[in-house]
Each structure stands twice: as C-alpha cells, then as structure tokens.
N, C-alpha and C positions, 0 to 999 in steps of 0.2 A: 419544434424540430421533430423530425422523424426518426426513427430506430435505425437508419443508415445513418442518419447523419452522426445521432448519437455514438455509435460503435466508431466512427472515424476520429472524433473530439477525444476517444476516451482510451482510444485502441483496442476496444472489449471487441467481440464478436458480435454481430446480430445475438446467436444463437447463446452466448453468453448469458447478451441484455434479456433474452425474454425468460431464459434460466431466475433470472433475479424478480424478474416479476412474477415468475411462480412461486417463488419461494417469498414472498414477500419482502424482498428487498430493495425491490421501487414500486411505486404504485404509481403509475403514469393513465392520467384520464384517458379514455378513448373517445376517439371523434363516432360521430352517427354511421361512420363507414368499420367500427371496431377499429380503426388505427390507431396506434398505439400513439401522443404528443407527450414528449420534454420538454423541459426548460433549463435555462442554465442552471438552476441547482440540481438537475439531475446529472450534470457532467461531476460536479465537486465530488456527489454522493455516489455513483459509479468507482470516483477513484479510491472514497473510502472503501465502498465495499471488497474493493481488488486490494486495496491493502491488509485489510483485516483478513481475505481467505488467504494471501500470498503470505500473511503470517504466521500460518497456522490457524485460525481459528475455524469453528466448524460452520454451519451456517446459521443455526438455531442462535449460536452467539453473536454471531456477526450481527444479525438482526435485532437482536436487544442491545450490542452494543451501538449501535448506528443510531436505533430511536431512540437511547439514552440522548448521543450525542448531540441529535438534530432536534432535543427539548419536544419526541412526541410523548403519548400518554404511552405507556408500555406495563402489561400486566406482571405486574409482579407480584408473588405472592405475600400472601397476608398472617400465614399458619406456620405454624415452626417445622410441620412435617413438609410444607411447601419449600421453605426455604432455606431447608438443610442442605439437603441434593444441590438447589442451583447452588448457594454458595462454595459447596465444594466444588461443582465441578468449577465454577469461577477461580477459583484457587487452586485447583490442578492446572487451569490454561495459564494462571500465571507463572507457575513454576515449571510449567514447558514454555513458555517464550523465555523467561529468563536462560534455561540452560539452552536453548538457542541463539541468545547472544551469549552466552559464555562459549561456544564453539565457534561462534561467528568471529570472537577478540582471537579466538586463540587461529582460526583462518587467517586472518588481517595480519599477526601475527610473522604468520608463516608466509603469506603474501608479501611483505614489508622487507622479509631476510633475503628472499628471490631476488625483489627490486633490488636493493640493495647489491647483491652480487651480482646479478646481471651488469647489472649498470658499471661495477670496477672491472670487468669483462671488456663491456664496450670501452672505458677511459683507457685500458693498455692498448685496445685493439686500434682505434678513431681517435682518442685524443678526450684531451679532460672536456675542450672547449664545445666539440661536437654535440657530445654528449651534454653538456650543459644547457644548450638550445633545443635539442629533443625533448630533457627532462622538462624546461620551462613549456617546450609545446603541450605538453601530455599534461603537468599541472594545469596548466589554463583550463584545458577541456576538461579536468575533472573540477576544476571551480566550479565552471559554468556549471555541469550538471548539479553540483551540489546549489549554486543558487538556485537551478531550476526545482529542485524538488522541496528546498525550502520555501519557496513560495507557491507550490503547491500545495504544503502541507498548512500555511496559512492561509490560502484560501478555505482547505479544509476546518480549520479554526474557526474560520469569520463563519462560514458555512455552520456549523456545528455549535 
C-alpha cells in the first residue's frame, strides 16, 4: 500500500508518516519510482508508534522502545558510561508516565463525580427511566470503544 493509503488505515497524516520514516520509525522499501510501499505490519506499527509519542515519550525512545517491541537488533550499549545515561533517562520516562496516570485517576476521578451529578440533575428533571436508556446508550458506546482498543492493542501484542 501506498502512503495515502497508510495515513487513511491509521489516521496519521501523510506528513506525519514520512516524519516517522525520517526518524527511523518505519523503514518502508521504496519502489524503482522512490515511492514509499507498507504492509499490514506497518499499520499495527504506526499505531504503536502514535501511542508511544501521545504518551509522552520522546522519539529517540519511542524508537528503541518499538525495536525492542517488534524483536529487531537495537544498539544498546555495552560500557557502564554508555548505559548510565540511557538507564536513567529510561527511569525518568517511567516516573513521568506514572504520575501521568496518577493525574489521569485523579481526572477520571473528577469526571465520575460530574457524571454522577449530572445525571441526578437529569433523574429530577426527565425522570429516573429516561435517564436510564441514555445512561445504557452512552455505556454501550463506551464498551464498544474500549473493545475496539483492546483489540488494537492486541493486535499490537501479536504484532510485537
């Protein structure tokens, strides 16, 4: 597939996708024409890599964490002056995505107490019942999205 098609599969931009290939984030062969050819494992690996940068991580990491992921060779070093630095900085991105879900519970949190009051808002205003067919509309749709991204993130898995 082509670099249109890919950004449409992945929701990336073009300009994104060739972002990643300069950075060595996909290495996609080019045809005799320099066009850029995917494959389906480039779609899974696009969505890791929008996950890892929408996480926080930077791209030097992303990139080692990805070829960890997807079992390539990835230089690591070998010297303790080498792998000082990256460990730390490995252990500093843990201990910022952590307290990024510690903001994130205490978001959800506060999210949870709105729902909550809104919704005995709506039960005085429409009725318990009303509000009980919303509430089940609005659960469904957030099932469905959470199946859908579990089974992304297992594709990711089988991918990796």
């Amino acid at each position: 597939m082509l670099i249109g098609e890919l950004a449409e599969k992945t929701g990336a931009t073009v300009r994104m996708l060739r972002y990643y290939d300069q950075q060595g984030l996909l290495t996609p062969p080019r045809t005799d024409s320099r066009y850029r050819v995917y494959d389906e494992s480039d779609v899974e690996r696009v969505r890791s890599v929008r996950c890892l940068i929408n996480s926080g991580l930077n791209v030097r990491l992303a990139r080692l964490v990805l070829a960890h992921a997807f079992d390539q060779d990835i230089p690591l070093p070998e010297d303790e002056a080498a792998c000082v630095p990256l460990l730390e900085m490995l252990n500093e991105e843990l201990t910022s995505i952590d307290a990024r879900i510690e903001q994130l519970t205490r978001s959800k949190a506060h999210l949870s107490k709105l729902v909550d009051d809104v919704t005995r808002i709506l039960e005085d205003k429409i009725g318990t019942e009303a509000v009980a067919e919303c509430r089940s509309a609005v659960d469904a749709r957030r099932r469905a999205g959470q199946a859908e991204r579990a089974e992304q993130a297992e594709r990711v898995e089988k991918a990796g």
